[in-house]
Every structure is written in structure tokens, then in C-alpha cells.
SEFI-348405 format. One record per residue (C-alpha): z, y, x; residue number from 0. Coordinates in Angstrom, 2 decimals, padded with zeros to 5 digits, always signed. Last residue first. Layout:
BEGIN
w|v|u|resi
Z|Y|X|NUM
...
% end
This chain:
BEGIN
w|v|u|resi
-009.75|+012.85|-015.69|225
-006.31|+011.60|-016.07|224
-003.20|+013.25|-017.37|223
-000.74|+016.04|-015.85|222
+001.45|+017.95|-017.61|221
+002.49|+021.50|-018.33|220
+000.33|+021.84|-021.49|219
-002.76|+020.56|-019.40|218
-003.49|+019.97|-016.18|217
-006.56|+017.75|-016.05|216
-006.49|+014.80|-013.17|215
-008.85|+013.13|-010.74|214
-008.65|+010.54|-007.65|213
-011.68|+009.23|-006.60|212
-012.94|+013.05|-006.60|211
-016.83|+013.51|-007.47|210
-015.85|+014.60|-010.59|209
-013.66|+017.60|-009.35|208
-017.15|+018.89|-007.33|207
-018.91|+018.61|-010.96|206
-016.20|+020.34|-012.90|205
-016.00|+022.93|-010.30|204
-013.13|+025.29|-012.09|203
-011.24|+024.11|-009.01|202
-007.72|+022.51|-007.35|201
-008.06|+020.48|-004.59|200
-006.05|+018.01|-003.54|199
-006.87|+016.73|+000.31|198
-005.62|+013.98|+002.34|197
-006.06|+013.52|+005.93|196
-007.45|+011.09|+008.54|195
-010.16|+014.06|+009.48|194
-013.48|+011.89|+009.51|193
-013.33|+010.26|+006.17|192
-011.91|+013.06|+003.73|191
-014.40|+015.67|+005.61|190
-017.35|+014.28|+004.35|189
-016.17|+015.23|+000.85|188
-015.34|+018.10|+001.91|187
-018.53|+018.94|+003.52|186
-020.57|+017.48|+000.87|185
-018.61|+019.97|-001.79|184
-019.51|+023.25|+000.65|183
-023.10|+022.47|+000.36|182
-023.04|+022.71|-002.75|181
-021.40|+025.79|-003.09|180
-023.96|+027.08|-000.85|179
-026.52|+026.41|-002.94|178
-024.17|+027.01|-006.22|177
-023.45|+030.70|-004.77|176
-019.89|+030.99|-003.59|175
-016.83|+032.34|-004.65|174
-015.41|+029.42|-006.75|173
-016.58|+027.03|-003.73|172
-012.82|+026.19|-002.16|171
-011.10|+026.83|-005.48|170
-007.71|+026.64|-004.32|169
-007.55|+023.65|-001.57|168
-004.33|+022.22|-000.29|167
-004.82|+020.03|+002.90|166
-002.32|+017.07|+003.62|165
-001.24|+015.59|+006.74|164
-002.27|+018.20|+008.86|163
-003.83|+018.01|+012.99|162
-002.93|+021.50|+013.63|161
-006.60|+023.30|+013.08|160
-007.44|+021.65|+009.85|159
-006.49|+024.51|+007.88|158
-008.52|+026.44|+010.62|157
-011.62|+024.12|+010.32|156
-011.71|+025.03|+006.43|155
-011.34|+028.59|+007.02|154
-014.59|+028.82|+009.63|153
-016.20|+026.71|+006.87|152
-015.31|+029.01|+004.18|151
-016.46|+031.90|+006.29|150
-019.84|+030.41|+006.55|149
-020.26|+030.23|+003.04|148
-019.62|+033.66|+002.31|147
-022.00|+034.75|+005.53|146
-020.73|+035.61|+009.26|145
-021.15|+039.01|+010.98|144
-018.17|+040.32|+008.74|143
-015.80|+037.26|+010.24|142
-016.25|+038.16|+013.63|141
-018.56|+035.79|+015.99|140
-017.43|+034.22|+018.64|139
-017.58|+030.38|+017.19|138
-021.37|+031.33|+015.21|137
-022.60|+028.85|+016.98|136
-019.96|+026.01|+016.11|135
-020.77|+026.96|+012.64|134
-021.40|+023.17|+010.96|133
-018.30|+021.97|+009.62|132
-018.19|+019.44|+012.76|131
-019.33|+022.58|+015.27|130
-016.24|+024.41|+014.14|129
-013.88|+021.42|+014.46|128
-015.07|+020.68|+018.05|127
-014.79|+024.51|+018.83|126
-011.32|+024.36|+018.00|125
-010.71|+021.21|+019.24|124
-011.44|+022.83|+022.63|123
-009.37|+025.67|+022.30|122
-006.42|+023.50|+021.37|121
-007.40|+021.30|+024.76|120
-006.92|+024.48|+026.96|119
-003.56|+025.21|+025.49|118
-002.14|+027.57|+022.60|117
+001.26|+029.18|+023.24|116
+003.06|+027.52|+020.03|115
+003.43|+027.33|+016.30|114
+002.28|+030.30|+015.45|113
-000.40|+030.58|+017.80|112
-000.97|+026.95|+017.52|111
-001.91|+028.20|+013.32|110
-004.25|+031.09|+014.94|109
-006.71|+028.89|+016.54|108
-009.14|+028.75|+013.90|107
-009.24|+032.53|+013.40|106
-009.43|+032.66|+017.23|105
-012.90|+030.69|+016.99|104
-013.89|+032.59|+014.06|103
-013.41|+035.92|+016.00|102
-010.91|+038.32|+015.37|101
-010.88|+041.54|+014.12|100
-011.26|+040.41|+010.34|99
-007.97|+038.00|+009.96|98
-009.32|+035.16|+007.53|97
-008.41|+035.19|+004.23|96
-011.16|+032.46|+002.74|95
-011.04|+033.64|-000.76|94
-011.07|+030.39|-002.83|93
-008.60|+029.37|-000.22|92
-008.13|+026.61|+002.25|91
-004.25|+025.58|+002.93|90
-003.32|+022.96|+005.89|89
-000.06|+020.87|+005.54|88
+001.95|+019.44|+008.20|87
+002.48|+021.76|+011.19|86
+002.26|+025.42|+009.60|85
+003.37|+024.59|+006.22|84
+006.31|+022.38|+007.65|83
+007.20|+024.83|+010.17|82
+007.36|+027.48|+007.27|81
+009.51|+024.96|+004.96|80
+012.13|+024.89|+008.34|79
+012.41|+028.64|+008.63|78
+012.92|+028.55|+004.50|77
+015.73|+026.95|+004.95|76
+014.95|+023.24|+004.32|75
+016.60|+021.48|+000.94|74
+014.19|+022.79|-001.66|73
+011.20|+021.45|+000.23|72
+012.83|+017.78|-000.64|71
+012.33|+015.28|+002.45|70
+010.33|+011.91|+001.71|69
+007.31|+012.28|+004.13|68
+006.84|+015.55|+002.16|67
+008.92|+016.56|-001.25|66
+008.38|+018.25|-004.54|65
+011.81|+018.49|-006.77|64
+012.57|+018.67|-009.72|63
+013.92|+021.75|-011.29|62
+013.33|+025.66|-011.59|61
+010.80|+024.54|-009.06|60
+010.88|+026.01|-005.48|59
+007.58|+028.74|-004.67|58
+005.56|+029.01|-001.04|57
+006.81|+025.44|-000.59|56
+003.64|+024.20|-000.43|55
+003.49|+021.91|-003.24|54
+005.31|+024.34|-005.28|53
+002.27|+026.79|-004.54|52
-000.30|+024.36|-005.56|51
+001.31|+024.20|-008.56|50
+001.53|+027.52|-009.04|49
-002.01|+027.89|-008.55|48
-003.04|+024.80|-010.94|47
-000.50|+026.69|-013.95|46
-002.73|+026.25|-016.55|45
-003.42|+029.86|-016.97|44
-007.04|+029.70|-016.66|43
-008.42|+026.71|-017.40|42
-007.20|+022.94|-015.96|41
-008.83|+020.48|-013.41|40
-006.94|+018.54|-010.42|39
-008.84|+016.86|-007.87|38
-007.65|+014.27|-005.72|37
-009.31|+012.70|-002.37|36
-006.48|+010.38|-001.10|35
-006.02|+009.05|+002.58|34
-002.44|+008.70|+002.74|33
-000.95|+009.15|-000.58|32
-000.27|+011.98|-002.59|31
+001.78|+011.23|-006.16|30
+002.11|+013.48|-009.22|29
+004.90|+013.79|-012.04|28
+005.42|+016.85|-014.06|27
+008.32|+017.21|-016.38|26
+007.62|+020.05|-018.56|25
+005.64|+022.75|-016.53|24
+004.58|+026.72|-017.13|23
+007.23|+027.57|-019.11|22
+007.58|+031.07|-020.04|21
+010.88|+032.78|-020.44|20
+010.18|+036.20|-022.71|19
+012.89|+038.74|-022.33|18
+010.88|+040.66|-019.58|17
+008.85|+038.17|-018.05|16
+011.15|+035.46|-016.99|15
+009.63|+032.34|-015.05|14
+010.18|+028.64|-016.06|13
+008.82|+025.73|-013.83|12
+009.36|+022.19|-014.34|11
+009.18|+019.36|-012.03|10
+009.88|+015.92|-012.81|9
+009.12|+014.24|-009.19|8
+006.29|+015.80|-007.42|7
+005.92|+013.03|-004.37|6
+003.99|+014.16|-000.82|5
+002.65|+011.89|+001.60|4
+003.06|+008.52|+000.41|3
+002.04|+005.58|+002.32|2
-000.98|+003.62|+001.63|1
+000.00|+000.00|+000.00|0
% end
């Protein structure tokens, strides 16, 4: 049996706005094992950000718990949850955030800057990871010489950067044209056999969420299959 990489056990999640307390989950229950390609579908509102969030510890659950290799987020100081985000998980966002005056190759090497002094070999997985998503010659190039879909790529090979076991995605292709989109769905896909990680992504994309072995609709604060 794979192991498990992360466990969502029972969560909820109630925020106050003003007097009103809106609950955006009622007992939610999700598994990550080694290796898995998930998608989760939902509209607007669902909650598939938050979720994401609780899953990286940028957000605790008003109960329940979400934990990774078996340890509860809620139980680190949040100095501990940041080494964890930096070290074991890798985030790729429907806007790719990437830091504008520097080039893709230091974009990709910014998580070892956090972590650590970066070495000779990080540089050179750097450039390894850029050529394997397919802008290894665009490496010193700034992030407003490069195209949408190029900067998704130079964000994908940074949330791979530190070796993760898990990557969160957040509507990888929502801000891309459906070529490039495209394109950006075969490189994910690709990218669950060569980089020994698992990957949930969260996306509008009903096509890219069918092409997931592992699939779920968030809906009413729960998950179901898809």
C-alpha cells in the first residue's frame, strides 16, 4: 500500500463576517498518498482555495486536523509549519508570483535561499528542472521578457526546486490561453512520473481535472467523487 503523505481528518472551517459565521466545511475527509495525481473540482466559493490553504498550513481549521508524514500542522509553531512549506511541499499558482528583478533561474533557486546558502549542485538542478519543463533557454531571462506560459513553467520548476513531497496547484492554466493551457496539462501530467511527487490540483479545468486518476467535486463542504 503507498504511504500517506498528507491526511485531512474531519475538518471544518467557520469564519466570522460581521455577525454572520459562515461555514465553509462540515467534516471533510481526504487522503494523499505517495505518487497520487488528484484533482479537486468545485465553483466559485466552494472553498478549493481555503482548502488548499489548510493543506499548507497558511490557515489552521476551526477543527480537525490536516497533517504531513503523520504530524498535525496545528501542533508546529509557525517557524516549524514554514520549514515544512519550504522543504516538503511545493505551491504553483494560477498567477505564477515570481519576484520580477530576478531571473528565472534565481526565481527557481529562491526556496535553498530560504532554506540555506545555495550550492553548486542546487544551481545545477536548477537549470536541469528548467530545461525538463521546457525553458532552460530562457534560464537568465527576467520574468517580463518571458511569456504567460513560460512563467508558469519557470514557477512550476521552482515549487519543485527542494525536492517536495507534495505540490499544491491553484489553477495552474486558469490564466492561460487554451494552446498554452494545453500544453501546460501534458507537462503536469508528465511531471507526476519523473518528479517522485504527488500533486492536487485545484481548477475550473474540467478537462485537465478529468485527466486526474484521482478526482473529487467539493461541494457543500464535502468532498465526493468525480
Amino acid at each position: 500500500m503507498s504511504e500517506t503523505v498528507m491526511s485531512c481528518q474531519d475538518l471544518t472551517k467557520t469564519y466570522r463576517i460581521g455577525p454572520e459565521s459562515v461555514h465553509v466545511f462540515d467534516g471533510l475527509n481526504l487522503d494523499i498518498y505517495s505518487g497520487d495525481m488528484v484533482s479537486i473540482v468545485g465553483t466559485s466559493g466552494a472553498g478549493k482555495s481555503t482548502l488548499l490553504h489548510l493543506m499548507a498550513g497558511l490557515d489552521l481549521p476551526s477543527s480537525g486536523l490536516v497533517s504531513i508524514d503523520g504530524v498535525d500542522l496545528a501542533s508546529m509553531n509557525e517557524k516549524r509549519r514554514s520549514r515544512v512549506r519550504n522543504e516538503t511541499l511545493g505551491f504553483v499558482f494560477q498567477f505564477h508570483h515570481l519576484l520580477h528583478e530576478f531571473t528565472a533561474l534565481d526565481n527557481v533557486l529562491m526556496p535553498t535561499r530560504i532554506s540555506r546558502k545555495p550550492r553548486a549542485a542546487d544551481r545545477d538542478y536548477a537549470l536541469s528542472l528548467l530545461t525538463s519543463v521546457g525553458v532552460g533557454h530562457r534560464a537568465e531571462h527576467k520574468p517580463s521578457e518571458l511569456s504567460g506560459g513560460e512563467r508558469q513553467r519557470v514557477a512550476i520548476a521552482r515549487a519543485l526546486m527542494n525536492r517536495p513531497r507534495l505540490v499544491l496547484m491553484d489553477e495552474p492554466t486558469g490564466n492561460l490561453d487554451t494552446q498554452t493551457s494545453n500544453q501546460i496539462q501534458e507537462l503536469i501530467l508528465s511531471l507526476n512520473e519523473t518528479a517522485q511527487c504527488s500533486f492536487v490540483v485545484v481548477t475550473h479545468n474540467h478537462d485537465l481535472a478529468a485527466r486526474m486518476p484521482v478526482r473529487y467535486r467539493l461541494d457543500q463542504g464535502r468532498l465526493a467523487a468525480y
